[in-house]
matplotlib code that plots the C-alpha trace (Angstrom):
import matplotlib.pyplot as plt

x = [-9.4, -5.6, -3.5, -0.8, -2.8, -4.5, -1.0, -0.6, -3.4, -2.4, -1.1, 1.7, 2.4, 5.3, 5.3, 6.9, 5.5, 4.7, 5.6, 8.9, 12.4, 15.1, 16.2, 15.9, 12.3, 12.4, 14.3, 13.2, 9.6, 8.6, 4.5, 3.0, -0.4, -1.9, -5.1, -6.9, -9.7, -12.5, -14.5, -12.0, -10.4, -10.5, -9.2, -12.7, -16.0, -18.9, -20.1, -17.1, -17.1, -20.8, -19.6, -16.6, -18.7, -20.8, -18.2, -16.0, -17.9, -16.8, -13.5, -14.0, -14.5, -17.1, -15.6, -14.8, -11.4, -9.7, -7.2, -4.9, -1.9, 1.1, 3.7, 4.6, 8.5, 11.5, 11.5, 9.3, 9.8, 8.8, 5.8, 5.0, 5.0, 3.0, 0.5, -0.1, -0.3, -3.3, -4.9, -4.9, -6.0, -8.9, -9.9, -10.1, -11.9, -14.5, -15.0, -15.8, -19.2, -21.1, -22.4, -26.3, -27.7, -30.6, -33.2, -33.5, -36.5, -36.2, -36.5, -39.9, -37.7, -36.6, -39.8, -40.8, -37.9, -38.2, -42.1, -41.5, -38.7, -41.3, -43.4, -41.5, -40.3, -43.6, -44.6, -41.3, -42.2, -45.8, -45.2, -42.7, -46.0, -48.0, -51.0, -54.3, -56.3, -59.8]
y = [-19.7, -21.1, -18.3, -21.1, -23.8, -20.7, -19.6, -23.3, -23.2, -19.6, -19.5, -17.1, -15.9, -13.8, -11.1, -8.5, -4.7, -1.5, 1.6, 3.4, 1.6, 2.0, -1.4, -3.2, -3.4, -5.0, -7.8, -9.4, -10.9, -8.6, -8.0, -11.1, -12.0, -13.9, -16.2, -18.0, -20.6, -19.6, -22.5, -25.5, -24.2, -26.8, -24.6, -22.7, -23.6, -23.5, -20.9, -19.0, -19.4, -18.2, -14.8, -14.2, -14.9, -11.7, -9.7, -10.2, -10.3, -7.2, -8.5, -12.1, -14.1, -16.0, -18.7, -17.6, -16.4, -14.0, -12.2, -9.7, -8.4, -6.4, -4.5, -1.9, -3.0, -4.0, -7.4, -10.0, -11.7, -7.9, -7.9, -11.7, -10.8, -7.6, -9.6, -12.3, -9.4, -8.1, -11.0, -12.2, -8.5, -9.1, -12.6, -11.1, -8.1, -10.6, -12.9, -10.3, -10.6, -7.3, -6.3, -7.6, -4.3, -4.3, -2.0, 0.4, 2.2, 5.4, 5.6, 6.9, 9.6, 11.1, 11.0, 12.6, 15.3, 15.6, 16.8, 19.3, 21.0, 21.5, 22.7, 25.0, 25.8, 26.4, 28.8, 30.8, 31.3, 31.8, 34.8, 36.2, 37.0, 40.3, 39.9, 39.9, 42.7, 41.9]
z = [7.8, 7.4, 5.7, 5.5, 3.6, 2.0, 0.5, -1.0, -3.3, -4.7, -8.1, -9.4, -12.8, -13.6, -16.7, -18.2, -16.4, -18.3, -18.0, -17.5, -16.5, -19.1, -20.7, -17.7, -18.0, -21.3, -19.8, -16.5, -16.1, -12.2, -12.6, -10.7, -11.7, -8.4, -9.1, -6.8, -7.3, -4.5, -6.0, -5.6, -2.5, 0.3, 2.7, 3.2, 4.2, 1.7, 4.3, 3.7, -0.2, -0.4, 1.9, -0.4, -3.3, -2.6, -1.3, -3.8, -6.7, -8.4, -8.4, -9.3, -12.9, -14.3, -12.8, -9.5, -9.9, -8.2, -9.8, -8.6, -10.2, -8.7, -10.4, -7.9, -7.5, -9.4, -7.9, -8.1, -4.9, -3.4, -5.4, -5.0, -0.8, -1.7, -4.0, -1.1, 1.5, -0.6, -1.1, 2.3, 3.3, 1.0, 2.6, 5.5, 4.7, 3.1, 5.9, 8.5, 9.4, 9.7, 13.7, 13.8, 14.9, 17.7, 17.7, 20.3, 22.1, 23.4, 27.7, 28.6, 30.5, 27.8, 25.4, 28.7, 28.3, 24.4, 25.1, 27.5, 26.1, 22.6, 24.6, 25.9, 22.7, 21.4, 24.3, 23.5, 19.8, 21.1, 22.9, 20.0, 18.1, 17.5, 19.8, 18.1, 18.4, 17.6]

ax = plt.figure().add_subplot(projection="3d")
ax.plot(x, y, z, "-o")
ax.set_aspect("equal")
plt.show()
């Protein structure tokens, strides 16, 4: 994976953000709405499509889409840079394959150990007990 030729097929909307700012926030377009086309991007493998697919399919649209939105700062460059941070964050996140995890036997040395310490155990406990008078 390129982040570079990632970055060029990213797709940036600007809009006004909610919430509290005074009249400033009434005029300037700062929320960024970031979408990304994981089905036409050239710059991943099908491979890497497929992965992303089920990793990220919570946050993807019928289409494939990703969509991410920002609106943490006053600026949209800043949230543009913070909206790109996330999403490449995400990529990578998604492309990570998982450990393949080999089974493991225990050593005969300490199935060995495991056995004498119950018995051992048991014989303890054993001689814990009321002796029966019969």
């Amino acid at each position: 994976m390129n982040s570079e030729t990632i970055i060029k097929e990213l797709s940036f909307k600007a809009s006004r953000s909610s919430g509290a700012g005074g009249q400033h926030v009434n005029k300037v377009s700062s929320k960024i709405e970031l979408t990304f086309d994981l089905e036409n991007s050239n710059s991943l493998t099908d491979d890497e499509k497929e992965r992303l697919k089920i990793k990220l399919s919570s946050k993807l649209t019928k289409e494939n889409i990703l969509i991410l939105y920002c609106s943490e700062s006053r600026s949209q460059h800043r949230n543009k840079d913070i909206a790109i941070k996330r999403f490449l964050d995400l990529i990578k996140i998604g492309l990570k394959r998982p450990k393949i995890r080999r089974k493991t036997k225990p050593s005969k040395a300490s199935i060995k150990r495991k056995a004498e310490h119950k018995k051992r155990t048991s014989v303890k406990k054993a001689l814990r007990r009321k002796p029966k008078l019969d």
